[in-house]
C-alpha positions, 0 to 999 in steps of 0.5 A: 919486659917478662924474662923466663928462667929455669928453662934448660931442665925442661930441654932435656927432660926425658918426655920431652926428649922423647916427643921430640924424637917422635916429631923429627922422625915423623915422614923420615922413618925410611931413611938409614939416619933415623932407622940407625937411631930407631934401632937403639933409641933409648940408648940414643935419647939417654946418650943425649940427655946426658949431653944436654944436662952435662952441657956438653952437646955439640952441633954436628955437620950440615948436609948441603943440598939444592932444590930449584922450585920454584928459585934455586936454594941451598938446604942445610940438613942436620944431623937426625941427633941434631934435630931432635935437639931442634925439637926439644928446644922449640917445644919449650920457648916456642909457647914463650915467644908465640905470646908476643907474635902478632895474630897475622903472621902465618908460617909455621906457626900452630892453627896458621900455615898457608891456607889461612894466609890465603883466605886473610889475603882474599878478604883484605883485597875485598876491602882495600883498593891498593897493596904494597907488596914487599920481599926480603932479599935473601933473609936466611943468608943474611940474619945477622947472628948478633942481633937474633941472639940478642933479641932471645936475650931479651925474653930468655934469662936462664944462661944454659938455655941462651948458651943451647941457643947460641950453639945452635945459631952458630952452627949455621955460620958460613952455609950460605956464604958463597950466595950473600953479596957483601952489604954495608948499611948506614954507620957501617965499618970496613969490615961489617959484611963479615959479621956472623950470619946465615940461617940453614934452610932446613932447621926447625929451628931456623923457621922459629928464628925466622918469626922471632927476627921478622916480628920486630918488623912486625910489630914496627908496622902494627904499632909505628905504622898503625896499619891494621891490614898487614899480614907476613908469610915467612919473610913475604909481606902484604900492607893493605890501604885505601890511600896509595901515598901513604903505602909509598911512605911506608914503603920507605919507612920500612926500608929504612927499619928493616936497615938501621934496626935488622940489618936487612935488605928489602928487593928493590924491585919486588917491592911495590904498591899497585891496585887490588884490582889486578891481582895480588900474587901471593903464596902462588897464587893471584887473589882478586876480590871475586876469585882466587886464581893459581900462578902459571909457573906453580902449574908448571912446576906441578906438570914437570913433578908429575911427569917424574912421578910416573917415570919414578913409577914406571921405573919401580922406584916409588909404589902407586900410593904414594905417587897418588898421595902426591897427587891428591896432595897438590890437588888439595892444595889446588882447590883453594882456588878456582881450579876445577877444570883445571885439577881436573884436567891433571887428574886425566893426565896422572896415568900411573903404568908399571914397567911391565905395561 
């Protein structure tokens, strides 16, 4: 196995600091954090990169938060400083790792995303009659901080880069304490469940961590299993065969890796296997073999959004621009399935009046 050395200069280069920079700021710059940094940034970045290169640089305290569409989950935010840092980083391992990824894993990952998730799903529910659909249950709590680190060990031999990485992932221990269960899986102490884990939901950083865990899965199931239909989004998967026993037996063998190898816990009921031909629901919408439809609930979600964007408007507290942009934007998204008369039904409701009216 290739490892790479020398790799903490390029961290903290000032070029790369600097796109970094560009990059966590991008759709953030209205905000007091970064407008503080912007003012001085030079003094920022160079304040930084002597942190970097002295290896004095700290991790700083998480603003937690919740969002509840479409489940409730706890958002871990950086400081700015930090996340530029998140930048800097990913910006140098990231092309390292992407090598090793397969070609079917889709989040957050350069020329993927979403909408080609979509399109490989639909393809595949053309060609095979039977899915099993699988879920980790609560991957970001419970990604065991020993084993990741680990795995980064493995590709990056340059000790200061795997010390950055190990502040980093440490940083997030405790965030999701208070939603993760205690766990025991096979040959497991007393005292397991209080191995560090948890990855803050909000870090860059976190959904790069999140590809590099979950592509050990990943390659079990391309290499062991020889399924030549597989796709992940995050940590949702799709296995697709023509056969529906030896999609149950994958389904225990899955289980049994994700156990004894990443310390993971697969959803005991939203792991199933069942036809193509009722319908995959996947990344919020259903896919059959001749159509593509939107889930009802992401249409809620959407009408309940766009009512407080026009009571955001009415209200003064956003401009029209953006309300629309919004707008557009989930229409966008909406066209990639058979939703014409339904975007356009939203577009005659998404009437924008100011106070004054």
């Amino acid at each position: 196995m290739h490892t790479y050395r020398n790799l903490y200069s390029h961290v903290y280069d000032f070029a790369n600091l600097y796109a970094a920079y560009r990059a966590a700021r991008r759709g953030k710059r209205g905000r007091r954090e970064v407008a503080r940094f912007e003012a001085r940034v030079e003094d920022q970045l160079f304040a930084l990169q002597a942190d970097l290169r002295d290896q004095t640089f700290q991790p700083g305290g998480y603003r937690h938060f919740y969002i509840c569409e479409p489940k409730r989950r706890k958002i871990s935010a950086a400081p700015f400083r930090d996340r530029v840092v998140h930048h800097a980083l990913v910006n140098v391992i990231e092309p390292i790792f992407e090598r090793k990824f397969i070609f079917d894993s889709y989040a957050c990952r350069v020329g993927k995303g979403t909408h080609r998730a979509l399109d490989r799903c639909t393809q595949w529910v053309r060609q095979y009659p039977y899915v099993l659909q699988c879920d980790v249950a609560k991957f970001f709590p419970t990604v065991d901080h020993d084993i990741l680190l680990a795995m980064l060990g493995r590709t990056i031999a340059d000790p200061q880069m795997r010390d950055l990485c190990e502040r980093i992932v440490q940083s997030g221990a405790g965030v999701h304490d208070s939603e993760r269960a205690p766990r025991w899986f096979p040959g497991d102490d007393l005292f397991a469940p209080l191995r560090p884990q948890g990855l803050p939901i909000g870090n860059l950083t976190s959904q790069f961590w999140a590809n590099v865990y979950l592509n050990e899965l990943d390659q079990f199931v391309k290499r062991e299993l020889k399924c030549r239909a597989y796709l992940r989004y995050a940590d949702d998967f799709l296995l697709f065969h023509t056969d529906r026993a030896t999609l149950q037996g994958w389904l225990g063998a899955i289980r049994e890796f994700a156990a004894t190898r990443l310390r993971l816990h697969l959803h005991t009921t939203k792991c199933q296997v069942f036809p193509t031909r009722t319908g995959v629901p996947f990344l919020g919408f259903r896919h059959f073999g001749s159509h593509r439809r939107l889930k009802r609930p992401a249409v809620v979600r959407f009408r309940r959004r766009l009512r407080a964007l026009q009571l955001a408007y009415s209200a003064g507290q956003i401009s029209y621009a953006k309300a629309s942009e919004s707008v557009q934007s989930w229409c966008a998204h909406a066209a990639h399935g058979n939703t014409y008369r339904l975007r356009g039904q939203i577009l005659r409701q998404a009437i924008f009046r100011p106070a004054s009216v």
